[in-house]
ZABA-61586 format. One line per 3 residues: number of its first residue (from 1); their letters; for each residue x, y negated, z negated of C-alpha. Coordinates in steps of 0.1 Angstrom, whole numbers. Layout:
// ZABA-61586
NUM> a> X:Y:Z; ...
END
This chain:
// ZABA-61586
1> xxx> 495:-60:-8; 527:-76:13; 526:-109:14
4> xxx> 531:-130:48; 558:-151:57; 548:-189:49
7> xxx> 559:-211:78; 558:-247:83; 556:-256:116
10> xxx> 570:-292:112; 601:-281:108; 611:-312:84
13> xxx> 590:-305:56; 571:-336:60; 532:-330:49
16> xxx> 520:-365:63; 532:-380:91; 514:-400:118
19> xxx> 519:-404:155; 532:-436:151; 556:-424:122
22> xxx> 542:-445:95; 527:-433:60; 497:-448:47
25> xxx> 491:-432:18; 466:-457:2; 436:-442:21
28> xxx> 408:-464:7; 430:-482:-12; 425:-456:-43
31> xxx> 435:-422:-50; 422:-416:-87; 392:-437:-85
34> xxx> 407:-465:-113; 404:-501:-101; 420:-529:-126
37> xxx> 389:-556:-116; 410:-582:-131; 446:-580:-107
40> xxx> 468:-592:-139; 496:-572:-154; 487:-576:-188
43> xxx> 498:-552:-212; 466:-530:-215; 466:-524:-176
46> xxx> 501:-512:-179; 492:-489:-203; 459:-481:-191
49> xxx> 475:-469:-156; 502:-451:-170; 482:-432:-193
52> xxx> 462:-426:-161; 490:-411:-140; 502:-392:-167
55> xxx> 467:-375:-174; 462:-369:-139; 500:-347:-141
58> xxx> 493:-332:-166; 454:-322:-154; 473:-308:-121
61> xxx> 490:-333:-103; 488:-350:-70; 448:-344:-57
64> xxx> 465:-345:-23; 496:-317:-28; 496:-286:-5
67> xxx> 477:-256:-28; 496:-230:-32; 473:-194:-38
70> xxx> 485:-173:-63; 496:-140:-40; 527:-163:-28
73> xxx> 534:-167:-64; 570:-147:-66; 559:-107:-79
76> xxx> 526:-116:-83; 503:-92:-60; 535:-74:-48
79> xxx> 530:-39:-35; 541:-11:-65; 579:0:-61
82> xxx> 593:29:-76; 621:27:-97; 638:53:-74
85> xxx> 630:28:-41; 645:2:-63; 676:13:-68
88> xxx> 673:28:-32; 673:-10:-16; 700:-22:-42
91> xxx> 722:2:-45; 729:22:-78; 762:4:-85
94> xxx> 756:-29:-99; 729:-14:-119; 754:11:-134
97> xxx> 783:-5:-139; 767:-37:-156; 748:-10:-180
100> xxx> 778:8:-184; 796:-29:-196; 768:-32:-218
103> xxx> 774:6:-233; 812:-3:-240; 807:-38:-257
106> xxx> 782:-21:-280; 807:10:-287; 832:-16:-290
109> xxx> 813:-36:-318; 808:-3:-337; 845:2:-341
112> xxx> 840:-30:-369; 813:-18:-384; 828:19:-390
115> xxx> 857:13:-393; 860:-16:-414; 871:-3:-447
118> xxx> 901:5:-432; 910:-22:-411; 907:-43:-442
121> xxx> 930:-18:-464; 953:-23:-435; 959:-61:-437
124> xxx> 945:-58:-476; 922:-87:-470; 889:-97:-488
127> xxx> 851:-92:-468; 848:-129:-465; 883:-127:-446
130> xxx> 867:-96:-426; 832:-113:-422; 852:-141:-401
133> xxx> 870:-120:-381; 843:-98:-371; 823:-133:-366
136> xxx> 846:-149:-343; 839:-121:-313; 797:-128:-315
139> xxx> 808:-169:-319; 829:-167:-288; 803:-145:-268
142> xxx> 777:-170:-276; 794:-204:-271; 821:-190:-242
145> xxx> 787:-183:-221; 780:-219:-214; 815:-224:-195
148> xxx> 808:-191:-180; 770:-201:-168; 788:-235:-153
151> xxx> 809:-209:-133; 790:-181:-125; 767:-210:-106
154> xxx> 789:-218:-88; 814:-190:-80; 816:-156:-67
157> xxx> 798:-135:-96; 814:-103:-94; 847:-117:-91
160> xxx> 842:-140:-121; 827:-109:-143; 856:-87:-130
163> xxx> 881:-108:-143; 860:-117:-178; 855:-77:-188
166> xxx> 893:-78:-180; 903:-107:-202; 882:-86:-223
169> xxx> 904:-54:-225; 934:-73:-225; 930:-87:-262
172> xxx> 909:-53:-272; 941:-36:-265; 960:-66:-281
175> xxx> 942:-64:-312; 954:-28:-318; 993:-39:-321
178> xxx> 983:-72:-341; 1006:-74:-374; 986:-95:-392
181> xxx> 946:-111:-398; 952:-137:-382; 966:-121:-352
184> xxx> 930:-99:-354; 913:-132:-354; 927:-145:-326
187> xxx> 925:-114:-307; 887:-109:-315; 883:-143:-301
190> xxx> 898:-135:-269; 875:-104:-271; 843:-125:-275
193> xxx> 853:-149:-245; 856:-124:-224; 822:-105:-232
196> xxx> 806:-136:-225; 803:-130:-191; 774:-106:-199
199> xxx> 747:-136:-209; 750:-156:-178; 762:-133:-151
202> xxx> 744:-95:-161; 704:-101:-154; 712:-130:-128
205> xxx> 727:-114:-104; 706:-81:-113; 674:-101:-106
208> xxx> 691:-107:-68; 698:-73:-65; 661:-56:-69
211> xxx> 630:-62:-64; 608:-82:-82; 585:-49:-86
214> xxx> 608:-34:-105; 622:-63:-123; 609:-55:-154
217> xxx> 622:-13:-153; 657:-27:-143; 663:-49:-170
220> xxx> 649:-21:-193; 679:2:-180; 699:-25:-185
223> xxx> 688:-29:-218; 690:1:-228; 727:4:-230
226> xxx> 726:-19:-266; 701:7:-284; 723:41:-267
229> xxx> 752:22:-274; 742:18:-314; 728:52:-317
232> xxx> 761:70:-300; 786:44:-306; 789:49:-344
235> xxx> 791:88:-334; 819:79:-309; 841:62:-329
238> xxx> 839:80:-363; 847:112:-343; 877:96:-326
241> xxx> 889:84:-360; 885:115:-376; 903:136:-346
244> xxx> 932:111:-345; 933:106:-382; 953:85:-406
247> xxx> 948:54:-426; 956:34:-392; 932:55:-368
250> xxx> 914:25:-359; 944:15:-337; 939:45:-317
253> xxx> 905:45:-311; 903:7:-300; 929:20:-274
256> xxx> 908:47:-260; 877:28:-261; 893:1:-240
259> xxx> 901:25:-212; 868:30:-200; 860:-7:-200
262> xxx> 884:-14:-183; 880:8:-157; 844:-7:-155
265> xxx> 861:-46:-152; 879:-28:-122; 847:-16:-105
268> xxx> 833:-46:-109; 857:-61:-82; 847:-39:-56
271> xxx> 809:-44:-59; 789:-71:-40; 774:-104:-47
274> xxx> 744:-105:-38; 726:-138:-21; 715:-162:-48
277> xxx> 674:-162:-49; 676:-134:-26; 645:-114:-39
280> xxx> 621:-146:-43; 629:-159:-10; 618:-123:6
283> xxx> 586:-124:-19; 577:-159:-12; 589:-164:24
286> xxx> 591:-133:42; 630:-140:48; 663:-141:31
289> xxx> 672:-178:42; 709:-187:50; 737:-189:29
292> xxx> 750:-230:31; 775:-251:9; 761:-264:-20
295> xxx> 778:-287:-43; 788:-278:-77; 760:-279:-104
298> xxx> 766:-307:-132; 757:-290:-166; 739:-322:-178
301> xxx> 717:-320:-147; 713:-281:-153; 702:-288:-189
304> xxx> 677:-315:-177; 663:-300:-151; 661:-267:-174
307> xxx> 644:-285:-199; 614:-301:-178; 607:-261:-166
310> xxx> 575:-259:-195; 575:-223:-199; 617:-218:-201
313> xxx> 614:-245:-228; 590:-230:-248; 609:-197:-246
316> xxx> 639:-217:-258; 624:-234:-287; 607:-201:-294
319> xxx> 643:-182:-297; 655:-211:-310; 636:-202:-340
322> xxx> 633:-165:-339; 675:-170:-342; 671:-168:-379
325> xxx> 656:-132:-381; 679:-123:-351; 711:-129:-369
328> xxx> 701:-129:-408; 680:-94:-406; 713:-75:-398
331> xxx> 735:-86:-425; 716:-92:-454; 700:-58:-447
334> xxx> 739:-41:-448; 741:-61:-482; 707:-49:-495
337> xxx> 717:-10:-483; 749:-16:-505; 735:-32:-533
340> xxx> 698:-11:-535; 710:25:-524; 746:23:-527
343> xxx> 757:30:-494; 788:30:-478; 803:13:-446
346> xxx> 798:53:-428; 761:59:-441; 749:24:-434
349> xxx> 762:29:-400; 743:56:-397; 710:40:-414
352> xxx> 717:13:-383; 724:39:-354; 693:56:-365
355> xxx> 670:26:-365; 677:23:-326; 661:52:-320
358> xxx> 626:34:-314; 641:8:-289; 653:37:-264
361> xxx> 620:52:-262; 600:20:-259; 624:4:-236
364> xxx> 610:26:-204; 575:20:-213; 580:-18:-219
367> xxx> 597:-22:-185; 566:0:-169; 540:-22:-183
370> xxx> 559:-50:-175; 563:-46:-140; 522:-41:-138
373> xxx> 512:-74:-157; 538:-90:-135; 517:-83:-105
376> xxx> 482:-92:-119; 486:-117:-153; 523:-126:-154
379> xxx> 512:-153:-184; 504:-118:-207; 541:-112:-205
382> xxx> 548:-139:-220; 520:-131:-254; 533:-95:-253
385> xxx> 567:-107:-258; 559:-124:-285; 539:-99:-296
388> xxx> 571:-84:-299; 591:-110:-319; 558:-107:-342
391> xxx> 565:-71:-351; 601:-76:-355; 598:-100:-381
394> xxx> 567:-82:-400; 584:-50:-399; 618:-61:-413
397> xxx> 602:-76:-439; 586:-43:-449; 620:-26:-443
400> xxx> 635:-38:-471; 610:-37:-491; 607:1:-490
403> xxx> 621:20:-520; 636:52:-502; 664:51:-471
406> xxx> 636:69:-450; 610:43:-451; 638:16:-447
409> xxx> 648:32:-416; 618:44:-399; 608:4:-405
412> xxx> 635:-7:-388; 632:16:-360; 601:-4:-353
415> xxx> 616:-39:-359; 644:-32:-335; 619:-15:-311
418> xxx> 602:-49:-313; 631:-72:-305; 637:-53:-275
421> xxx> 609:-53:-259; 604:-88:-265; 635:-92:-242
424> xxx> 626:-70:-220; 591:-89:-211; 599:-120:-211
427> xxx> 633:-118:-193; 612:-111:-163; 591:-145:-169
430> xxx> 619:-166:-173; 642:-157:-145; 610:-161:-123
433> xxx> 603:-193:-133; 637:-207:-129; 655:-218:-101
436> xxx> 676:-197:-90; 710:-214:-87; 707:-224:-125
439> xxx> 693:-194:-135; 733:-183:-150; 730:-213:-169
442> xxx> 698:-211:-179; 703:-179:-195; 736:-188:-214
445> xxx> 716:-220:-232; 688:-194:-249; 720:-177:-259
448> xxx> 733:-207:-272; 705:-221:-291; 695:-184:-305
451> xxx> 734:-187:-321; 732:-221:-330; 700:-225:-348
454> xxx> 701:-186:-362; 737:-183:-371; 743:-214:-384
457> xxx> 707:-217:-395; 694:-182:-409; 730:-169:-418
460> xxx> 737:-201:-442; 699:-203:-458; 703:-168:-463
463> xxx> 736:-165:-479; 718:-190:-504; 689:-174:-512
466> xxx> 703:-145:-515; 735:-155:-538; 705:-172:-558
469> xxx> 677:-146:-559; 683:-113:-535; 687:-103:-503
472> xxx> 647:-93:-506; 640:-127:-512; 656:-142:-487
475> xxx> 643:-121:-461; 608:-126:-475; 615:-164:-475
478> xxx> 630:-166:-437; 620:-144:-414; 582:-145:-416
481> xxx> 578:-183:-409; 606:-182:-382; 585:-152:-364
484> xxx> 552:-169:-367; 566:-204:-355; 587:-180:-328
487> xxx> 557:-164:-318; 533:-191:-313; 559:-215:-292
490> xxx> 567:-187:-272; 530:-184:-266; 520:-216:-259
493> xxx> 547:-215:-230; 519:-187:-210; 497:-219:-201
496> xxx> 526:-228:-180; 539:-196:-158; 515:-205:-131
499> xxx> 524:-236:-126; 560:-238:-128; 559:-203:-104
502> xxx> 540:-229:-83; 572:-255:-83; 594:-221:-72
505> xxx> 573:-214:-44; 571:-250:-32; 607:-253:-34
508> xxx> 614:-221:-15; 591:-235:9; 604:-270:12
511> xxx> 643:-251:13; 630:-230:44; 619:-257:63
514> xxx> 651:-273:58; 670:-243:66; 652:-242:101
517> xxx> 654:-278:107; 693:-271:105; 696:-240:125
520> xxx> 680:-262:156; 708:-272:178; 691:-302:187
523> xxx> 681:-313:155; 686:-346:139; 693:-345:103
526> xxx> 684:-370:85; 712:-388:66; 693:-386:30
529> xxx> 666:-368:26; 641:-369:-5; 612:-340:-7
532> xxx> 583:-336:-32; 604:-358:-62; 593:-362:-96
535> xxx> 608:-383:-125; 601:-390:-161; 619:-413:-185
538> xxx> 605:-390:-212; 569:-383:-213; 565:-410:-189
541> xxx> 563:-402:-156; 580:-427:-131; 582:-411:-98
544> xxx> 553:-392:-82; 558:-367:-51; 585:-386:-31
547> xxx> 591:-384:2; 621:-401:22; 644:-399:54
550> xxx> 668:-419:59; 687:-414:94; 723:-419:109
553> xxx> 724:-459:116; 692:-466:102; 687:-498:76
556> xxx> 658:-489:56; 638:-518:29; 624:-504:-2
559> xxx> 598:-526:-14; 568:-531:-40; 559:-546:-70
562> xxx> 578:-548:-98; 582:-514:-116; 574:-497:-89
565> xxx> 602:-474:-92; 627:-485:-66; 656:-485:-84
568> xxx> 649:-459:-105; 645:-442:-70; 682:-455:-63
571> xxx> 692:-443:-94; 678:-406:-88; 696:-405:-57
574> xxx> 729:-419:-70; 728:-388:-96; 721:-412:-124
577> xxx> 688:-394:-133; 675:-356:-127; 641:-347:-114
580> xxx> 615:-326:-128; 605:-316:-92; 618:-318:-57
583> xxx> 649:-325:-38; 681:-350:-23; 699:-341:5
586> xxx> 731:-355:22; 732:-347:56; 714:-314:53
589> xxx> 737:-305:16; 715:-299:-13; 728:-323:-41
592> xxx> 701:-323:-71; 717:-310:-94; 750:-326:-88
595> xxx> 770:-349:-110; 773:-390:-99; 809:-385:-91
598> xxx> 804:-358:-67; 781:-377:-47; 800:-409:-52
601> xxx> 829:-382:-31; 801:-370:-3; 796:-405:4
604> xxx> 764:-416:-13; 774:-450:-27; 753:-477:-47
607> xxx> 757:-514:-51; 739:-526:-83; 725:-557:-82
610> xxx> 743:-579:-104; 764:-557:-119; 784:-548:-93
613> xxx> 823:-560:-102; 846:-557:-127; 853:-594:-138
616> xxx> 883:-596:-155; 901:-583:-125; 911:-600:-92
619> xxx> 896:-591:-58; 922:-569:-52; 923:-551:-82
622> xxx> 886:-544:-78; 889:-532:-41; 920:-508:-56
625> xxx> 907:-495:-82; 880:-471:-60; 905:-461:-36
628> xxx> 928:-444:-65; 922:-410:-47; 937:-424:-19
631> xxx> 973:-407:-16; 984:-429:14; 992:-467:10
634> xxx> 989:-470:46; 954:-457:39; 947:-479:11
637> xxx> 962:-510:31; 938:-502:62; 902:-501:40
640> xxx> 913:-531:24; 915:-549:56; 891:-538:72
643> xxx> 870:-552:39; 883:-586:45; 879:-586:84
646> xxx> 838:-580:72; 843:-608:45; 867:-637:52
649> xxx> 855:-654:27; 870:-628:5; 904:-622:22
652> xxx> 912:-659:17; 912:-651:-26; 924:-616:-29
655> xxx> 940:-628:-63; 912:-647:-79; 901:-631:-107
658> xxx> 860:-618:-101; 845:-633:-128; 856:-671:-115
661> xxx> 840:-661:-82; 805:-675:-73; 773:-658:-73
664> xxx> 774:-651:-37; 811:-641:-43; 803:-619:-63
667> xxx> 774:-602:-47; 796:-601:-14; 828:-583:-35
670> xxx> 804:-557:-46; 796:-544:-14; 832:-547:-2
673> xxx> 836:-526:-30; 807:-500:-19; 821:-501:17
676> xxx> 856:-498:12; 853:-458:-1; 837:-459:37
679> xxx> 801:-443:25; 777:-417:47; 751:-446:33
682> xxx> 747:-473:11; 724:-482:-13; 716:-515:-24
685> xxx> 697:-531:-50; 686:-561:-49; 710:-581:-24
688> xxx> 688:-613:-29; 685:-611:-65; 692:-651:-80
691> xxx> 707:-658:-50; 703:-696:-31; 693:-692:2
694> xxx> 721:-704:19; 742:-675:-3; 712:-652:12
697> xxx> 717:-661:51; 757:-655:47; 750:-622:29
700> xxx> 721:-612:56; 748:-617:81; 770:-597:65
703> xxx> 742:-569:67; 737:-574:105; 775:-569:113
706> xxx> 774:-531:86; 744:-520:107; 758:-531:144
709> xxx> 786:-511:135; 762:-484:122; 767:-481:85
712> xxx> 733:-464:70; 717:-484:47; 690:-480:22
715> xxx> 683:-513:0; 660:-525:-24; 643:-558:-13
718> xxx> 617:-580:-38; 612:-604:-9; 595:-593:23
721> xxx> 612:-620:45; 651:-608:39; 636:-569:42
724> xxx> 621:-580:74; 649:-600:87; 679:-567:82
727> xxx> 656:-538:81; 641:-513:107; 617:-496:84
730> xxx> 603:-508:52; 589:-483:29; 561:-501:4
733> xxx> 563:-486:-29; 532:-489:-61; 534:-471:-94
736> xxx> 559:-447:-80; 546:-432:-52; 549:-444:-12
739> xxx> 522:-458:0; 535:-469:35; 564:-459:57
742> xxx> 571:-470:91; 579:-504:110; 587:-535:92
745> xxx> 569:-555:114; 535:-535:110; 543:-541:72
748> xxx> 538:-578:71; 506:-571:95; 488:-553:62
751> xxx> 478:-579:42; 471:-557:13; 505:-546:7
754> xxx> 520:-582:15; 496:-597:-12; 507:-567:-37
757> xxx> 541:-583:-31; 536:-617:-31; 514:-620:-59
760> xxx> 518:-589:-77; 485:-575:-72; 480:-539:-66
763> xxx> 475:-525:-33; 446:-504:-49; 427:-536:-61
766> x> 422:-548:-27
END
């Protein structure tokens, strides 16, 4: 069935306000039934109610969170599309030319394997020389794909791959006019960067194009260009070489083989982009939301906020592992075809085009069933594709231990069939379950770690066994643990899909309310806003379901007990930490995944309490040294004074070095130094902090005179008095989650939270 739009008739994404605009979250004054009789803060407590909050995450999380039913879960329950009616509502072109990329690398990597013996009589150089060179395009491929994730986030896709598959037929057509090895070496490097487009950009931007029906059949075509490509391309290229002829006919052939690929970079300029999440946000909400600016992804972040997606990380470690068979399988089996039958480079090529034969004709049936499970059980896609790894690994191993080329084929016919569909089933699960502007990233790290941990790892421990026993031997040693480890972590990663399908839908969600909230001319949007966050310091889980607004003007008090989370909260928004869940805006721009400096350049500025100057410069140096971007020295002149207009104190030793300044000094130089980059808000921590209280009434002034002239400011306050002497709004904060929002003065009316303050009880224990 079709699934109906999801609305949220807020229109903020709030989940619990009340009419008076405060948040009392503390109901009876317990939400998982655990009282500390006692009140202290001794040791076991702490570890009792951590260990508390973090079974109660891992058992399902917040008791109070909206539900989500699994029919809004993206593709699951989705009416049956045809694979026809797909490619009707995408359009056949993206689909083809990306397939036909895929066709041409393949073809491309056969002309090595083929024609090998005489590239190497051509430069006369030995097979470790030619086992480098033909390295260094799969090294680039791999490792070039991170850079190109990092940009295919951010930029226009087709544009980006356009110009890659160029770069790409630029050195392929190099490499035929190169004098020397070397000169191949460096050319096949240039090849490899620019086929790296293919990891982060290819099923990305394929999974925006069609429907999440047909998910699974698309990335089977798409697929299927590698096993065509090794069945044909060994074909395509012998028969070129031998029509051209000569001992230097591999020249040729690179030539014509790079004129259809580059005619397919040259297509690729004329497709279009499609929007980013486009098909979720039409499974999920009913809508394609708008396009809006988004700031550049940090690939720290990325990584992070990657890693904390349970099944992705399973699927990551499971690769991780499964690397070794991936990369080890191929050549050790071209050494044990040598050695065992004495082949040559022409028949093993063919032994290796044949043994593709089994991946094209599971391929369509993989994608068929793939697309079905999706809609009922998506978590079986994720056993079947390690059910696949599984029969990879136990059927290469039986490969080459066959005694007859037959046998050894028809075995790996069913290995390779294997691997495929493995990728094939659970390419659907992962792109589902990760967010869609890091889903280019996300698929250029499994790329990485596969190459990292495989290459490295099943390339060298197989060069060793097999130098000291066989290539039998080392195949029987490797790739039978590495698929049963694979397998299993790649398993374990089904308990998961719900879930983190769950955190897609609630993000879609919480994006489409703010999407709305925008498109409202008379909306006011809030200055920072903070929906539905999680953090962890590890396993431990800091930071549960946050919820924050923080408007134009506005001087908001964060308060609690201590390790509470409030500056860890600061820290989250300053781009010092990444959630696991949720969101920060500035001003309506989504920011969660971007780096500290970017934010620092939006206007999202922190004072740290107590750490806040450099000392061994003077005033002036400090206030100078955050206005470097500042081209003007009119500019600079005219923040600095306006600085010292909000801090005589200040402007009367601009050459007084900061560590010879008081405590008060100092503490008043670090918010000139927040305020003189002229922030959208400020965040504070701990203004008070081992401050006298005559130090404390000067700075308190100073905060009266930023918010009458209507600086936003959001600061972390132990003491109850200062927040409800500078603040509009205090916002009580226990054991990471809110407890109250609204008024200050209805805060100091609840004698429960004042106590929890005062005297460090919890608000839950009275």
């Amino acid at each position: 069935m079709s699934k109906p739009e999801v609305r949220d008739e807020s229109g903020d994404g709030s989940r619990d306000e009340s009419g008076d605009g405060s948040r009392d979250e503390s109901g009876d004054g317990s939400r998982d039934g655990s009282r500390d009789e006692s009140g202290d803060e001794s040791l076991s407590s702490l570890v009792g109610t951590i260990l508390d909050e973090e079974q109660r995450r891992l058992e399902g999380g917040d008791p109070d969170a909206e539900v989500v039913v699994d029919d809004l879960l993206p593709g699951v329950g989705d009416d049956p599309v045809s694979l026809r009616e797909a490619v009707g509502r995408g359009g056949w072109g993206i689909l083809a030319v990306f397939t036909f990329v895929e066709f041409m690398e393949t073809v491309e990597r056969s002309i090595m394997s083929v024609l090998a013996p005489d590239i190497q009589a051509t430069f006369d150089i030995s097979d470790t020389t030619l086992g480098a060179i033909a390295g260094a395009t799969g090294a680039l491929m791999v490792l070039g794909s991170t850079p190109m994730g990092v940009l295919a986030d951010r930029l226009h896709r087709m544009r980006l791959a356009g110009i890659a598959t160029g770069v790409w037929t630029i050195f392929l057509v190099a490499s035929a006019f190169v004098a020397n090895s070397f000169q191949l070496f460096v050319a096949k490097m240039g090849i490899g960067l620019g086929q790296a487009n293919t990891i982060p950009i290819h099923e990305p931007v394929l999974a925006d194009t069609y429907p999440i029906a047909a998910r699974g059949r698309i990335f089977a075509v798409h697929r299927l260009a590698t096993p065509v490509g090794g069945v044909l391309g060994p074909l395509i290229v012998g028969g070129l070489a031998v029509l051209i002829g000569g001992t230097e006919a591999w020249r040729g052939v690179v030539i014509i083989v790079a004129i259809p690929a580059a005619l397919a970079g040259l297509a690729t300029f004329f497709l279009k982009d499609p929007g980013r999440g486009r098909n979720e946000q039409l499974s999920v909400l009913g809508e394609e939301l708008a396009t809006r600016r988004a700031l550049p992804i940090a690939l720290s972040a990325a990584a992070e906020r990657l890693r904390r997606i349970r099944t992705y990380n399973h699927v990551l470690m499971g690769f991780s592992v499964i690397g070794f068979n991936l990369f080890s399988v191929p050549l050790l089996m071209s050494l044990h075809l040598e050695e065992e039958f004495g082949l040559g480079a022409l028949d093993r090529g063919v032994v290796f085009s044949l043994s593709q034969i089994g991946a094209v004709v599971a391929l369509p049936i993989a994608g068929i069933y793939a697309d079905r499970i999706l809609r009922v059980t998506p978590e079986r896609l994720v056993f079947l594709g390690a059910g696949g790894m599984l029969i990879n690994g136990c059927f290469a191993v039986l490969a080459i231990h066959m005694r007859s080329e037959a046998l050894l084929t028809l075995a790996m016919v069913v290995a390779n069939a294997g691997s495929l569909v493995a990728f094939v089933t659970l390419s659907p699960i992962v792109t589902a379950v990760t967010p869609y502007r890091l889903r280019s990233q996300g698929a250029a790290l499994i790329g990485v770690f596969m190459f990292l941990f495989g290459a490295f790892g099943g390339l060298i421990l197989g060069g060793l066994l097999s130098d000291a026993f066989s290539e039998r031997v080392a195949l029987t040693v490797i790739v039978p643990p590495a698929s049963i480890v694979g397998a299993v972590l790649i398993s374990l990663g089904s308990r998961y899909v719900r879930s983190d399908l769950r955190l897609v839908v609630e993000e879609l969600r919480e994006e489409q309310s703010a999407v709305r909230r925008l498109s409202q001319d008379d909306a006011e949007v809030p200055v920072l806003q903070i929906r539905n966050l999680d953090f962890s310091y590890g396993a431990v889980q800091v930071l549960f379901d946050v919820d924050l607004d923080v408007h134009r003007g506005e001087v908001v008090a964060l308060v609690g007990t201590n390790g509470a989370g409030k500056s860890t909260l600061l820290r989250v928004i300053s781009g010092l930490g990444t959630p696991q869940r949720g969101v920060v805006r500035l001003n309506g721009l989504t920011l969660t995944f971007s780096t500290a400096e970017l934010r620092y350049r939006e206007g999202i500025v922190q004072v740290r309490g107590g750490h806040g100057v450099i000392p061994d410069l003077t005033v002036d140096e400090n206030l100078e040294i955050f206005l470097t971007t500042e081209s003007s020295r009119a500019e600079i002149d005219r923040r600095k004074q306006r600085v010292y207009d909000t801090f005589p104190g200040l402007a009367d030793v601009p050459k007084k070095r900061a560590g010879d300044l008081s405590g008060g000094q100092q503490q008043m130089l670090a918010v000139s130094i927040a305020l003189v980059s002229e922030p959208e808000i400020l965040l504070i921590d701990e203004l008070s902090l081992g401050l006298a209280p005559v130090v404390v009434e000067d700075l308190l002034a100073v905060v009266e005179r930023l918010k009458a002239d209507g600086v936003t400011i959001l600061i972390v306050e132990q003491s109850l008095n200062v927040a409800a002497a500078i603040a509009d709004r205090a916002v009580f904060m226990e054991k990471g989650r809110i407890r109250f929002d609204g008024p200050t003065r209805d805060l100091l009316s609840r004698d429960d939270l004042a106590r929890a303050v005062f005297f460090r009880e919890s608000a839950e224990d009275l």
